[in-house]
C-alpha positions as CSV (number, residue, x, y, z in Angstrom):
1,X,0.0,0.0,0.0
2,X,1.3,3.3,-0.9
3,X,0.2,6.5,-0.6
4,X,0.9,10.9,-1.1
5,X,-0.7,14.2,-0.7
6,X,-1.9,13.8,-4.2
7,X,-2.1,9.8,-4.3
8,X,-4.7,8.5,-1.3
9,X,-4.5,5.1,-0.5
10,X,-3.2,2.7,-4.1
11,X,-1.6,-0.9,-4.1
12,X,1.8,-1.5,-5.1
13,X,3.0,-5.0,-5.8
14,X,6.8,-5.1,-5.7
15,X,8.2,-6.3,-8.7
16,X,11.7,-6.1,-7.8
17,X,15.1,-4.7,-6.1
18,X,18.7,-3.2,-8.0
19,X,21.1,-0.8,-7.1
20,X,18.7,1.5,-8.8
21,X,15.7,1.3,-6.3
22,X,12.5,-0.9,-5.9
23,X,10.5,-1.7,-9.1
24,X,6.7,-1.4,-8.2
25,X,3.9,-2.6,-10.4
26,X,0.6,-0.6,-10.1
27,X,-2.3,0.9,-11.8
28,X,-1.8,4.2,-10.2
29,X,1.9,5.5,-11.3
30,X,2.8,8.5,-9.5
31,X,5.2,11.0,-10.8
32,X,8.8,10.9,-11.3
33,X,10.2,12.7,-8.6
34,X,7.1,12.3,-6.4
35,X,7.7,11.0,-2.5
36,X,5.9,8.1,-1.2
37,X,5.0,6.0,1.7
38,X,4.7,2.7,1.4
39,X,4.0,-0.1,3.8
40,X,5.4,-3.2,2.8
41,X,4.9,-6.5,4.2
42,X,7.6,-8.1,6.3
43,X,9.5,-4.4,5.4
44,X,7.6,-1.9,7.7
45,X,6.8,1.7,6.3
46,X,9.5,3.3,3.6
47,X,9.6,6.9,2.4
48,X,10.7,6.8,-1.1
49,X,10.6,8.8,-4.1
50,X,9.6,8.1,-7.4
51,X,12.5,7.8,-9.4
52,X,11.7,6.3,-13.2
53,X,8.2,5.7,-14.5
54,X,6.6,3.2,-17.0
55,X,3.5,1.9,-18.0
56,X,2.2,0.8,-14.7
57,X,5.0,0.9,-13.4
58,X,7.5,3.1,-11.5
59,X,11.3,3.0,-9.8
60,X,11.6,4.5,-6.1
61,X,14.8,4.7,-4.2
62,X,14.3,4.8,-0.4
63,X,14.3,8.2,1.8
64,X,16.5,6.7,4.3
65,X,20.3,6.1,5.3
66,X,22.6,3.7,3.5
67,X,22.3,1.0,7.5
68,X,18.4,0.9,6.8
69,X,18.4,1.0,2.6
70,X,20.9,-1.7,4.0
71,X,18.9,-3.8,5.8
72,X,15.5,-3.6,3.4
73,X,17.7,-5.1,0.4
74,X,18.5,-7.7,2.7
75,X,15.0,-8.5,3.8
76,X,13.6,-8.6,0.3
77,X,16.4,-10.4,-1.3
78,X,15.8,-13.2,1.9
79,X,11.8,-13.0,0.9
80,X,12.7,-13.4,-3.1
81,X,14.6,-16.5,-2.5
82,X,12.2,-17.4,-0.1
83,X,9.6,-17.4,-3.1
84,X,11.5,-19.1,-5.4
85,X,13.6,-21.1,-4.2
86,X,15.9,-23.3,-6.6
87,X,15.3,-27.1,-7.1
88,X,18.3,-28.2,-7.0
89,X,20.8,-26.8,-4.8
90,X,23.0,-24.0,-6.1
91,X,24.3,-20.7,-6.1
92,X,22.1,-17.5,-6.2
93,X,23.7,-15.9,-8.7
94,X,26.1,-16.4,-11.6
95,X,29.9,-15.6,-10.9
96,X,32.0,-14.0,-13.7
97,X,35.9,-13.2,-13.2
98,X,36.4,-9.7,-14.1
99,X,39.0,-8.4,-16.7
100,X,40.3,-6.0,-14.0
101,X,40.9,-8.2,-10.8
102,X,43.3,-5.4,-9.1
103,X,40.8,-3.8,-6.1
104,X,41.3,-1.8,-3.3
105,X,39.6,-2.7,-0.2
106,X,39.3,0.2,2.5
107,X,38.3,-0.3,6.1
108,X,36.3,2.0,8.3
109,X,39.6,3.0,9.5
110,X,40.6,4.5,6.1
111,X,43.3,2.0,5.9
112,X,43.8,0.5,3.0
113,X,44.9,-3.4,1.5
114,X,45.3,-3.8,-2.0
115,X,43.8,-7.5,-3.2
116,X,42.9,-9.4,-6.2
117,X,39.4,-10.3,-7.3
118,X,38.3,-14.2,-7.8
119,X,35.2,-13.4,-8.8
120,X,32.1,-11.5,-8.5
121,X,28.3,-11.7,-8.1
122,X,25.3,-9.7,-8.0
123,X,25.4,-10.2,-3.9
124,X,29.0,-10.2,-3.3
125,X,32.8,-11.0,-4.1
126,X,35.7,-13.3,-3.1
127,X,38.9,-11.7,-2.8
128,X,42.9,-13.0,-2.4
129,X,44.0,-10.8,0.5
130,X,47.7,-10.3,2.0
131,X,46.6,-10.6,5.1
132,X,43.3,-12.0,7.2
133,X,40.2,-9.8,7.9
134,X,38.1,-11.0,10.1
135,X,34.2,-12.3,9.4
136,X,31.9,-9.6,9.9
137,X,34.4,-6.8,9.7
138,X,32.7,-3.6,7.0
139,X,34.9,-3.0,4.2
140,X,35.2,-0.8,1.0
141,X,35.8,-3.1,-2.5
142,X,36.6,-0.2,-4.9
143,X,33.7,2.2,-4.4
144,X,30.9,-0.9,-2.8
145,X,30.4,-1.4,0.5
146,X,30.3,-5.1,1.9
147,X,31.1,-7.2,4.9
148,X,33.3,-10.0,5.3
149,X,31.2,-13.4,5.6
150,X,33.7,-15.8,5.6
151,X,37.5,-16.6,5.3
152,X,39.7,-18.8,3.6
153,X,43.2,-19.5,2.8
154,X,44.4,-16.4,1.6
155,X,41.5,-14.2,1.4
156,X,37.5,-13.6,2.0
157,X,34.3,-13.9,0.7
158,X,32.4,-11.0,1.2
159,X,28.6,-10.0,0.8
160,X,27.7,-6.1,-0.7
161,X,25.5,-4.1,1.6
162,X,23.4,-3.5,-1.2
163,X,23.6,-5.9,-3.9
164,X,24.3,-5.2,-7.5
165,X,22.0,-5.7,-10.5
166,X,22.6,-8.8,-11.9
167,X,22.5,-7.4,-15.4
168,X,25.5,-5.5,-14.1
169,X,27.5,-8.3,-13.3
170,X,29.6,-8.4,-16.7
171,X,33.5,-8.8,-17.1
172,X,33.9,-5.2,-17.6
173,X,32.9,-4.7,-14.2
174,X,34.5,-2.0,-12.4
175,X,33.3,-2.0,-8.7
């Protein structure tokens, strides 16, 4: 349910989540540029604003802080795979090994490690490191934030705060 000073009360359906915002299908489509409320189920109540529009459709990026825009693409990429979930065991989403595996990862510090991309996903990374980090530490990988979700010999796998559109995920990437 969303609604505005110039949109009572309309249904949204979610259609989808990117880098770019949440993807709403509706017969009402407010303006570009227009902010919203919206309650969303197992999400709570979002202030967004209307970023792209389309035949019954529109774009919104959230109104909030990067922690919370966090935590909502967390929750509705848990209740997407939750929908549909694979039947046969797998990974969520395709890995490609970019042409440029050089990376920079910075800590909250500022400090810096340079490292060497295995390979990327839409949802995170693994990386040959120097040196350890430890699981659960925040971290920088070129301009995307992430956090370290496991170890192994000689670097980590790590998850982006807020995951990357899979159409994205290319060898050209550049993260």
């Amino acid at each position: 349910m969303c609604w505005s000073p110039r949109h009572p009360d309309f249904y949204a359906v979610t259609e989808g989540i990117s880098a770019n915002g949440i993807g709403f299908r509706s017969s009402v489509v407010p303006e570009a540029g227009e902010a919203l409320i919206c309650s969303i189920r197992s999400i709570g109540t979002l202030r967004i604003r209307v970023a792209e529009t389309g035949p019954q459709s529109f774009l919104a990026r959230l109104s909030t802080s990067r922690e919370r825009a966090a935590e909502v693409a967390r929750t509705m990429m848990a209740l997407a795979r939750e929908q549909h979930r694979p039947s046969e065991p797998g990974r969520g989403h395709q890995r490609i090994t970019p042409r440029r595996r050089d990376i920079v990862v910075t800590f909250e510090d500022g400090s810096t490690l340079s490292g060497r991309l295995i390979n990327v996903s839409a949802s995170g990374a693994a990386v040959y490191l120097p040196k350890p980090v430890a699981v659960g530490t925040v971290i920088t990988l070129g301009a995307k934030a992430a956090r370290v979700m496991r170890q192994f010999q000689d670097g980590i796998g790590a998850a982006f705060l807020l995951p990357l559109d899979p159409a994205e995920v290319e060898p050209g990437l550049r993260l």
